[in-house]
C-alpha positions in Angstrom: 3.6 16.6 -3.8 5.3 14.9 -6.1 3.0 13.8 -9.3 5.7 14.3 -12.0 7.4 11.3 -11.3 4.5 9.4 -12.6 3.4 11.5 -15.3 6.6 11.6 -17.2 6.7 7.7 -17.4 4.4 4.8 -19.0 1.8 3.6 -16.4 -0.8 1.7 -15.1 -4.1 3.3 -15.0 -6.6 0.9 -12.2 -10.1 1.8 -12.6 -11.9 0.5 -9.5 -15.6 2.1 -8.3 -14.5 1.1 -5.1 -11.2 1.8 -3.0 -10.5 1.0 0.5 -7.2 3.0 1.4 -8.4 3.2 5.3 -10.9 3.1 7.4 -11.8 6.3 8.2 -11.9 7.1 4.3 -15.4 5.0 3.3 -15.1 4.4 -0.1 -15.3 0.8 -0.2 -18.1 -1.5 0.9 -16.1 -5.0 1.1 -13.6 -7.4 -0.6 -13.9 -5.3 -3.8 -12.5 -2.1 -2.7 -10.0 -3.7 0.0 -8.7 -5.8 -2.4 -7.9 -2.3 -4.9 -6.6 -0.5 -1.8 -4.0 -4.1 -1.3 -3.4 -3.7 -4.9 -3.1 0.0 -4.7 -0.6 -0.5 -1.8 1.8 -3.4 -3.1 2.1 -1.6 -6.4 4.0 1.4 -4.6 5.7 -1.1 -2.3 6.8 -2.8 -5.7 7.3 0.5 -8.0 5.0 -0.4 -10.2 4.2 3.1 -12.1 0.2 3.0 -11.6 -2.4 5.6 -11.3 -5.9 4.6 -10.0 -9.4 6.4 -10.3 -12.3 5.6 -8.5 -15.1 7.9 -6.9 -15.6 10.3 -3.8 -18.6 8.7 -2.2 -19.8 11.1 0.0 -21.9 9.8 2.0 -19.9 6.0 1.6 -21.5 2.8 1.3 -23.6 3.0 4.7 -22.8 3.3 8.7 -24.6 0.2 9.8 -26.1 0.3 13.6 -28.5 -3.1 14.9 -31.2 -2.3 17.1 -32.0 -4.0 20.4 -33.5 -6.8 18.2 -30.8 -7.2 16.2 -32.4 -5.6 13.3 -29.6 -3.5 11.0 -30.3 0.2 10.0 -28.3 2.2 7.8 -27.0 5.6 8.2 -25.2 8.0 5.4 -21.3 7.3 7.1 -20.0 11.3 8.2 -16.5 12.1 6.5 -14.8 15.4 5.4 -13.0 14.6 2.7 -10.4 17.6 3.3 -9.1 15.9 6.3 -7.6 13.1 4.0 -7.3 14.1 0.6 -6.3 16.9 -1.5 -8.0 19.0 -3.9 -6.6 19.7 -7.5 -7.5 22.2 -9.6 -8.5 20.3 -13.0 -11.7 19.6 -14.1 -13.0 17.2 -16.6 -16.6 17.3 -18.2 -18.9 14.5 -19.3 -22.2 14.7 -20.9 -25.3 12.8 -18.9 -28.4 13.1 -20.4 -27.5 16.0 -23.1 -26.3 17.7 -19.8 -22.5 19.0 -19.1 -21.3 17.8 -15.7 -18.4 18.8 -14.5 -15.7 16.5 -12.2 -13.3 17.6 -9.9 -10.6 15.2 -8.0 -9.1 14.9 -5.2 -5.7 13.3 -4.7 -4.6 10.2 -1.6 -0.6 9.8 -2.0 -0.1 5.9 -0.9 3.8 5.7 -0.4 5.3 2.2 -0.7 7.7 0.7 1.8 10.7 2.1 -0.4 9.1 5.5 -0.4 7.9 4.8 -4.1 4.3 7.2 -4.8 1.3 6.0 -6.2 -1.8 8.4 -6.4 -5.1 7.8 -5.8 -7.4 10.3 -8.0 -11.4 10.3 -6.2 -13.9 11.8 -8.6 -16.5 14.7 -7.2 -19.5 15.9 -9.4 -20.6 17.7 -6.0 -19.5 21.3 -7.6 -21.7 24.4 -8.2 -22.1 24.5 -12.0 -23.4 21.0 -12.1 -27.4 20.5 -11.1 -28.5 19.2 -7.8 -29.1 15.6 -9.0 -25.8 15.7 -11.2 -24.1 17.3 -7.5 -24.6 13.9 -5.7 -23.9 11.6 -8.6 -20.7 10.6 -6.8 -22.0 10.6 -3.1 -23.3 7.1 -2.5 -21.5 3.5 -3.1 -24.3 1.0 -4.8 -26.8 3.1 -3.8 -29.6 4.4 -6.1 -31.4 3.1 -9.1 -30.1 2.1 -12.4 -30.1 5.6 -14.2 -28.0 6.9 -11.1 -25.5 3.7 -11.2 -25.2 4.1 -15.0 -24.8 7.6 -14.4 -22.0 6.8 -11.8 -20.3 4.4 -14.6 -19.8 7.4 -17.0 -18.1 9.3 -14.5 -15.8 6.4 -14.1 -15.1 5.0 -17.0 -15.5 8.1 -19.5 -14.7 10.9 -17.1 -12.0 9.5 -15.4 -10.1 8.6 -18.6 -10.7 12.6 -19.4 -9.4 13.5 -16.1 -6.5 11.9 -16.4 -6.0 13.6 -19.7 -6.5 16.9 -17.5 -4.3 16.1 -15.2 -1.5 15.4 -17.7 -1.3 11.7 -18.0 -0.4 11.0 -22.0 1.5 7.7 -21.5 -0.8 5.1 -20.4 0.7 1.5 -21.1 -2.8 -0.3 -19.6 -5.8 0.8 -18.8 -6.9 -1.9 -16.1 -10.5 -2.6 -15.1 -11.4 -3.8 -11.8 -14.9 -4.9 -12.2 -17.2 -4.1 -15.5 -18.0 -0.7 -13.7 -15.5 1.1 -15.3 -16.6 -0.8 -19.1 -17.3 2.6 -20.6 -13.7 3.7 -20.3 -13.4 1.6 -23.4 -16.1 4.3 -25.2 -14.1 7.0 -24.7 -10.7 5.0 -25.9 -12.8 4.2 -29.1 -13.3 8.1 -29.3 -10.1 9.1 -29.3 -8.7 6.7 -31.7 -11.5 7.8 -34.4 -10.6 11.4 -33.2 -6.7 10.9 -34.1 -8.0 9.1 -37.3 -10.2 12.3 -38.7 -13.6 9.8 -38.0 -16.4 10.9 -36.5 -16.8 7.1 -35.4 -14.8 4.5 -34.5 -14.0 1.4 -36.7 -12.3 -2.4 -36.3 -9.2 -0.8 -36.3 -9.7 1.3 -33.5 -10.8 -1.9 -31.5 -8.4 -3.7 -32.0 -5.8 -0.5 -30.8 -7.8 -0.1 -27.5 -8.1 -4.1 -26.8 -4.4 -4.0 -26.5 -4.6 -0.8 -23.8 -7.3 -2.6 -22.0 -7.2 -5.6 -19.1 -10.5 -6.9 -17.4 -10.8 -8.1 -14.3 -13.8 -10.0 -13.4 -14.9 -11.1 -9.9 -18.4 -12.2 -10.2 -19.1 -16.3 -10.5 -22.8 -15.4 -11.0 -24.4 -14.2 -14.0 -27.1 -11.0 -12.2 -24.0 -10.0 -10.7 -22.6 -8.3 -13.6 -24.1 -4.5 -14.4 -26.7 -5.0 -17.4 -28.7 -1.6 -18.7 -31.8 -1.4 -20.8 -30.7 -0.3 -24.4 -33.2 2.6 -24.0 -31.3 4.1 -21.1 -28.1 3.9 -22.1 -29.4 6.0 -25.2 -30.9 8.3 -22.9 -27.7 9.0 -20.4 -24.8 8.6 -23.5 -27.1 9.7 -26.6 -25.1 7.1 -28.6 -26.9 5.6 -31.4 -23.5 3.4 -32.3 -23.8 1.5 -29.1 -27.7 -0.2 -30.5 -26.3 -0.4 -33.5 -23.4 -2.7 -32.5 -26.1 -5.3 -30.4 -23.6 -8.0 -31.0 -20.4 -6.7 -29.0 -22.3 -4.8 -26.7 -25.5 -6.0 -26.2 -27.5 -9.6 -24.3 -31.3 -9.6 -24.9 -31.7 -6.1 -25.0 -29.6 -4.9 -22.7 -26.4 -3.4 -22.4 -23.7 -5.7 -20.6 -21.2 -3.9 -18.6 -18.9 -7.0 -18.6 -19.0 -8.3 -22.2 -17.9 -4.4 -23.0 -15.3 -4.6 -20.9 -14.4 -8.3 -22.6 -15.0 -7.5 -26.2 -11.9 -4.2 -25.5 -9.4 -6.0 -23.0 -6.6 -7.9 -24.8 -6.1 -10.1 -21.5 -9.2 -10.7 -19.1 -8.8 -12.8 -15.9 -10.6 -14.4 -12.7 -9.2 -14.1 -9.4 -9.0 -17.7 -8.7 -8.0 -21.0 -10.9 -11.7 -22.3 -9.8 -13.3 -19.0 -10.7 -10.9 -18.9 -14.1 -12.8 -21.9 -14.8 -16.2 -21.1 -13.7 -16.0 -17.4 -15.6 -14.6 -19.2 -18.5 -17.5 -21.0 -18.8 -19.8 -18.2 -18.4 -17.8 -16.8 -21.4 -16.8 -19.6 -23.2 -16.0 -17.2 -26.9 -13.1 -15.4 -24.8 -10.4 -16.9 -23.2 -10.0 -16.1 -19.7 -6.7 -16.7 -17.4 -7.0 -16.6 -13.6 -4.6 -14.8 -11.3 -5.3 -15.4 -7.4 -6.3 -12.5 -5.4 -3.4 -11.5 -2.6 -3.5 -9.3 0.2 -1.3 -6.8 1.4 1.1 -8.3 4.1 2.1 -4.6 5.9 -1.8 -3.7 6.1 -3.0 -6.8 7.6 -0.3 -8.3 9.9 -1.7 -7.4 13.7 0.7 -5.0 15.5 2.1 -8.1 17.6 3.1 -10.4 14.1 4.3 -7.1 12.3 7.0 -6.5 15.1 7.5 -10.5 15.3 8.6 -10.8 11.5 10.6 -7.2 11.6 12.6 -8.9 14.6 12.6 -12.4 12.5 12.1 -12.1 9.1 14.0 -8.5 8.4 12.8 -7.0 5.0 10.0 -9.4 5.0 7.4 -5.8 3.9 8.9 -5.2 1.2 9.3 -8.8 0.2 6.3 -11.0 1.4 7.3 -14.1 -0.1 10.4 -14.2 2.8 7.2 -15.1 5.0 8.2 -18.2 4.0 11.0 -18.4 6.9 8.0 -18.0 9.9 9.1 -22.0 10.1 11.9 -20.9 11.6 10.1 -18.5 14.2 9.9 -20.1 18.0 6.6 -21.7 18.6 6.2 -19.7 22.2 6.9 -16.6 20.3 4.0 -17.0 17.8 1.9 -18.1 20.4 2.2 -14.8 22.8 1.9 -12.5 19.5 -1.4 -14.6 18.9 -2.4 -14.0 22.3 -1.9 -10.5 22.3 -3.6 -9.8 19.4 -6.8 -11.9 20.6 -6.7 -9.7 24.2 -6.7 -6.9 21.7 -10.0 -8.3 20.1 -11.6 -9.4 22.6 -11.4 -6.1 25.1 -12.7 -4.2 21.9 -15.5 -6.8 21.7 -16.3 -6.8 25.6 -16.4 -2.8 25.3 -18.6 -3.0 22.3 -21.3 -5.6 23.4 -20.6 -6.4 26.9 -19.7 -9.8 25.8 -18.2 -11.0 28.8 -15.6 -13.2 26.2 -12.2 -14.9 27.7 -9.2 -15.0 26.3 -8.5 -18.3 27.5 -11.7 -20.0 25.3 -11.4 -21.0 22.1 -12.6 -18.3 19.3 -14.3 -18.7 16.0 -14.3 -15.6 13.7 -16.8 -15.0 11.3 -17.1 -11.7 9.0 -18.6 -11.2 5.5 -21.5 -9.7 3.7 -24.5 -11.0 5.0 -26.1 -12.5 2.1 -27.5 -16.1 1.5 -24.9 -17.9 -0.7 -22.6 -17.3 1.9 -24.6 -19.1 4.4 -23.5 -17.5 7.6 -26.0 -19.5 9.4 -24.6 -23.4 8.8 -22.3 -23.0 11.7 -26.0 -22.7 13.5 -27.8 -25.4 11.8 -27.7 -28.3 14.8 -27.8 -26.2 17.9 -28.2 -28.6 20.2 -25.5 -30.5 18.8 -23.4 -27.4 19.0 -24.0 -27.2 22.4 -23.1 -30.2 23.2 -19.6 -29.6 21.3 -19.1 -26.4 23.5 -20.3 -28.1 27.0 -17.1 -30.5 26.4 -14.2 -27.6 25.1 -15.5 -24.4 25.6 -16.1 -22.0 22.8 -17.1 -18.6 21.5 -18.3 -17.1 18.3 -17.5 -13.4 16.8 -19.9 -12.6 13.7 -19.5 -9.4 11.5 -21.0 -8.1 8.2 -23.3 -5.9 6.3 -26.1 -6.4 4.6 -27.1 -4.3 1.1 -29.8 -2.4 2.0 -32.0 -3.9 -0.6 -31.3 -7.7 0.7 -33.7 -8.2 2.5 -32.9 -11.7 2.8 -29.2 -10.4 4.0 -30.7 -8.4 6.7 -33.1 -11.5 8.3 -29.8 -13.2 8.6 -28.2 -11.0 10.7 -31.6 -10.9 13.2 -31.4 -14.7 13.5 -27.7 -14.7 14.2 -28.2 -11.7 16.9 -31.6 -14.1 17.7 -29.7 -17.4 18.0 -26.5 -15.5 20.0 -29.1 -14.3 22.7 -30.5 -18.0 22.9 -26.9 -19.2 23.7 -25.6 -16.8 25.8 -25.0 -19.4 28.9 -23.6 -22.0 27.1 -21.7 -20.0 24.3 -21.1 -16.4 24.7 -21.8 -15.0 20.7 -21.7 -11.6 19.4 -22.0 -9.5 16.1 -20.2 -6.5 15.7 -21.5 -3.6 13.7 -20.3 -1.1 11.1 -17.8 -3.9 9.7 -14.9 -1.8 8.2 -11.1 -2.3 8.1 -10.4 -1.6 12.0 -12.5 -4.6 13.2 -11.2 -6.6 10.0 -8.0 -6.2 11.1 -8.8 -7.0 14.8 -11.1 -10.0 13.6 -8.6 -11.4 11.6 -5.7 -11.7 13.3 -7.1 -12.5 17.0 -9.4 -15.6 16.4 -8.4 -18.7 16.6 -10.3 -20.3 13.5 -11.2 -18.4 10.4 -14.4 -19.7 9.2 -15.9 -19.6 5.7 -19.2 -21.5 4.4 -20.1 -20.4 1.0 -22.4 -22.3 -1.2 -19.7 -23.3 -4.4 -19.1 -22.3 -6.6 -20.4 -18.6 -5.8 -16.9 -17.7 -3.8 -15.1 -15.9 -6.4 -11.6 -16.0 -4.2 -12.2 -14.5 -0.8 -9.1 -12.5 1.1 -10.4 -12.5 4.6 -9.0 -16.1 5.1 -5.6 -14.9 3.5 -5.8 -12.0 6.0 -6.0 -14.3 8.9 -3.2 -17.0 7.7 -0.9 -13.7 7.6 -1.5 -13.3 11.4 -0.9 -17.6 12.0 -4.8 -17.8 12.0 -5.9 -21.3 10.3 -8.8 -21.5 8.0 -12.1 -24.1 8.6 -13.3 -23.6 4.9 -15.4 -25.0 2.3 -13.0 -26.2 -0.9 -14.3 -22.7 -2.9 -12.4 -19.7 -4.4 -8.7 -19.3 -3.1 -8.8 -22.4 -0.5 -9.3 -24.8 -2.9 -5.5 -23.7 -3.7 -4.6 -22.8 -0.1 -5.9 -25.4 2.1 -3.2 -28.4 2.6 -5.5 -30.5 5.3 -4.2 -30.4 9.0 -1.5 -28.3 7.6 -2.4 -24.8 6.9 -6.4 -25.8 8.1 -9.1 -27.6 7.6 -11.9 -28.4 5.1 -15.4 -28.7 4.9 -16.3 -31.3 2.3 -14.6 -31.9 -1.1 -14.2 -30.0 -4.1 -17.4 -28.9 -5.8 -18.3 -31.0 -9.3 -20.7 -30.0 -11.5 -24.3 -31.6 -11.2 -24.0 -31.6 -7.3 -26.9 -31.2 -5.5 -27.4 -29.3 -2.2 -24.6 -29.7 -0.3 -26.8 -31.0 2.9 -23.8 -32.8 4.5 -21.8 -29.4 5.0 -23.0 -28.5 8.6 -22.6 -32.3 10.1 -18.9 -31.8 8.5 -18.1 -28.8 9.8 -19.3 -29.9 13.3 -17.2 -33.2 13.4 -14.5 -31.1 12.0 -14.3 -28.6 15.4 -15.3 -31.5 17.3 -12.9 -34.4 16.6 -10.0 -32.7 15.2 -9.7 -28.7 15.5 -11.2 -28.5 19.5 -8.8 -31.2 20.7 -5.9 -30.0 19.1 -6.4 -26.6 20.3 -6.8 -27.3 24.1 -4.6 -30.7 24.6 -2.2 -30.4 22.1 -1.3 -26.8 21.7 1.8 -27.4 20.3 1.0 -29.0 16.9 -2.1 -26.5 16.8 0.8 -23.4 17.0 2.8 -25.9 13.7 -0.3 -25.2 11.8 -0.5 -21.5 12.3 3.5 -21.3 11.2 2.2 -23.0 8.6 -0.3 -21.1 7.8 1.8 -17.7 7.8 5.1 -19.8 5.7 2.8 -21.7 3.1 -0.3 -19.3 2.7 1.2 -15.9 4.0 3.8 -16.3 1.6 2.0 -16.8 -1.6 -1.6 -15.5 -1.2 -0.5 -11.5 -1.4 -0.3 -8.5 -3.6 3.0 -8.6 -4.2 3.0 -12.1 -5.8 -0.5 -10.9 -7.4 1.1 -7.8 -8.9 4.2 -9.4 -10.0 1.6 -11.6 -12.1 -0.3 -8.7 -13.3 3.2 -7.0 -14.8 4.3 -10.4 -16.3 0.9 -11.5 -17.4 -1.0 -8.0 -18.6 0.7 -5.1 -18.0 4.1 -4.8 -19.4 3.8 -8.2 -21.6 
């Protein structure tokens, strides 16, 4: 293995509590930890010199099964982490609670398309001098209560920046935060400046030093999203007196914020959208705050059928996703049988899993996120009758996916009504959920539906990447104007959308559903069955205008321009 060639240069270190590097390695729940794993990947493609740290969870984020009432349980997911990563040998401690805990890593080599290495470090508290609760610190993504997720944070943010140390890393240009749950890496740069100084504490000047290490990424449009800890634990788990002292830079109505920690140490903090630039801005109107789109990584997501049409078309285009640009120049009939391919590959996976009985010939929708209420899974079902009479005239058919959190229990009805509504409609429109939503049936999902559809309530879309996934593969979006579509939908070009753009003061957005419905009905529908031609120019368009632009490799060439190397 060769780690040297990273250690003896200046690099990136990404901090992410979540990181999706495949499926059969569950350490990600959703769009967070697919998007580091994207990230991950396009830096190596790109040689970027980056490190990343997140945690080994165990026993994942959850293995979701529905019952025969469509009711989802939850399952620790079954891994050995020695078939996929490797142990190293140096350990790092961090005090919990007055306690030593010692952290081991393991090591994920992701190789870019040029053969450039960029290692993925997991941290394991699940080692025989630590205590039983301090052994499955590590083991389980979001799960727990607050002292085990704070707990969790110091492993991240604190322990990781000593493992690193341990593991020989002394030039660290950035230290990049994906998320707030890493903030307290920022507590242990402040250490070590004070440390070099003589101080037992640190000072203004040691702030300032460590704000020009640190980058902040935040994702989260809405304010309970973002990690907040009573003051009295986080003096019980750190014992630091410094951090009440200091209410102002750390602190919000008695509590510790994870996210102004992580923007009162970052020299450059950013959304992952222009509209969520502005929206976070707002939320934090004392900093300023830049926005950088989210990407996704072209090589991952392209089906099997569209990666071998671009290698024939668009040589080079992997290591260069911007060439997608040329997929103009790609015969229609040749994106329409690698479409077709990849939706006989969906659909005989869907027909095996449920026994949906779904034709390749009808017209597929594709829905897959986490099932939770802003992103209103449900609208597309809000006028069934209507609905049905839409179907009764072009035929189609519906494939949901998505978990719920365990504890959203609002999330979890969802899903039964769905599963409820899709039994109601099985002889007019055939519908089905998948379960256990992970990269293999994202991949499937996105690239072998006809229609990508997205209804969140703005302006609580952050950015969103399954729509990017699925213009990679030529699938158009139907979207509300939210997150990244607001920037990628051109209108009958690359897709469609639901509504106009969000202003402040709106009300409900009751109109949404009737929109949506005249949007399949009188445009999308008859394109797609009588005029097949112009509906295979929008999916060209939707690899050469969207493909193009909305990846990691535009995102990271931001990233080094904008934070990293500035």
């Amino acid at each position: 293995m060769n780690e040297v060639m990273n250690k003896s240069r200046s690099v990136v270190a990404y901090f992410s509590m979540e990181v999706g590097i495949e499926t059969r390695v569950p350490t990600y729940s959703g769009g967070l930890g697919i998007l580091a794993g994207d990230t991950i990947r396009a830096a190596a493609d790109m040689k970027v010199p980056m490190v990343a740290v997140t945690l080994l969870h165990r026993k994942g984020y959850f293995y979701q099964r529905l019952n025969a009432e469509g009711w989802q349980t939850e399952e620790p997911v079954a891994w050995v982490p020695e078939d996929f990563l490797m142990e190293l040998p140096g350990r790092a401690t961090v005090q919990i609670e007055g306690r030593p805990v010692q952290i081991r890593a393991w090591v994920s080599e992701i190789t870019g398309a040029g053969g450039f290495l960029v290692l993925v470090y997991f941290l394991d508290t699940d080692l025989p001098e630590n205590s039983e609760w301090d052994r499955h610190l590590t083991d389980s993504l979001y799960g727990g209560d607050s002292r085990y997720r704070l707990c969790q944070e110091v492993v991240l943010g604190i322990g990781g920046v000593r493992m690193l140390r341990a593991l020989g890393y002394r030039a660290i240009a950035r230290y990049h935060m994906n998320e707030g749950h890493a903030a307290l890496l920022g507590l242990e740069l402040l250490d070590e400046e004070a440390k070099k100084a003589g101080r037992p504490t640190f000072n203004k000047d040691d702030i300032e030093t460590v704000k020009r290490l640190c980058v902040f990424t935040t994702h989260t449009p809405v304010p309970a999203g973002h990690d907040q800890f009573p003051v009295d634990l986080i003096n019980r788990v750190l014992e630091r007196r410094e951090v009440e002292e200091m209410k102002e830079f750390f602190c919000c109505d008695g509590m510790v914020n994870m996210t102004y920690l992580a923007l009162n140490l970052s020299h450059y903090i950013n959304g992952v959208a222009k509209k969520h630039g502005e929206v976070a801005q707002h939320m934090f109107a004392r900093y300023t705050i830049d926005a950088i789109t989210n990407g996704v990584h072209g090589a991952t997501w392209a089906s099997d059928a569209f990666a071998s049409l671009f290698d024939r078309h668009i040589p080079g285009w992997r290591q260069d996703n911007f060439s997608l640009r040329y997929a103009l120049n790609i015969p229609k009939e040749q994106v329409w049988l690698a479409h077709h391919t990849a939706k006989l590959e969906l659909l005989r996976y869907v027909n095996r899993e449920t026994n949906a009985g779904m034709d390749g010939d009808v017209f597929t929708i594709g829905f897959a996120r986490r099932a939770t209420a802003y992103k209103r899974p449900e609208l597309l079902f809000s006028d069934v009758e209507r609905l049905k009479r839409i179907a009764g005239n072009r035929r189609i058919q519906i494939v949901f996916a998505g978990k719920a959190h365990p504890n959203d229990q609002d999330g979890r009805e969802i899903i039964h009504r769905i599963f409820e509504v899709g039994k109601n409609l099985k002889q007019e429109i055939p519908v089905t959920f998948l379960e256990h939503y992970d990269m293999e049936i994202a991949r499937l999902m996105v690239a072998g539906v006809d229609l990508w559809l997205n209804t969140p309530q703005p302006p609580m879309e952050a950015s969103g990447t399954s729509g990017m996934k699925a213009a990679l593969n030529g699938v158009p979006s139907l979207s509300i104007l939210d997150g990244w579509w607001i920037e990628g939908c051109i209108e009958g070009l690359t897709g469609w959308a639901i509504g106009g753009l969000p202003k402040e003061g709106d009300g409900p957005r009751t109109n949404d559903a009737a929109i949506l419905y005249d949007q399949l009905e009188k445009t999308i529908l008859p394109l797609y069955y009588e005029e097949q031609d112009k509906y295979v120019d929008i999916m060209r368009h939707s690899i050469a205008l969207n493909g193009s632009f909305f990846n990691t490799h535009r995102m990271i060439q931001q990233y080094v321009l904008k934070a990293y190397f500035e």
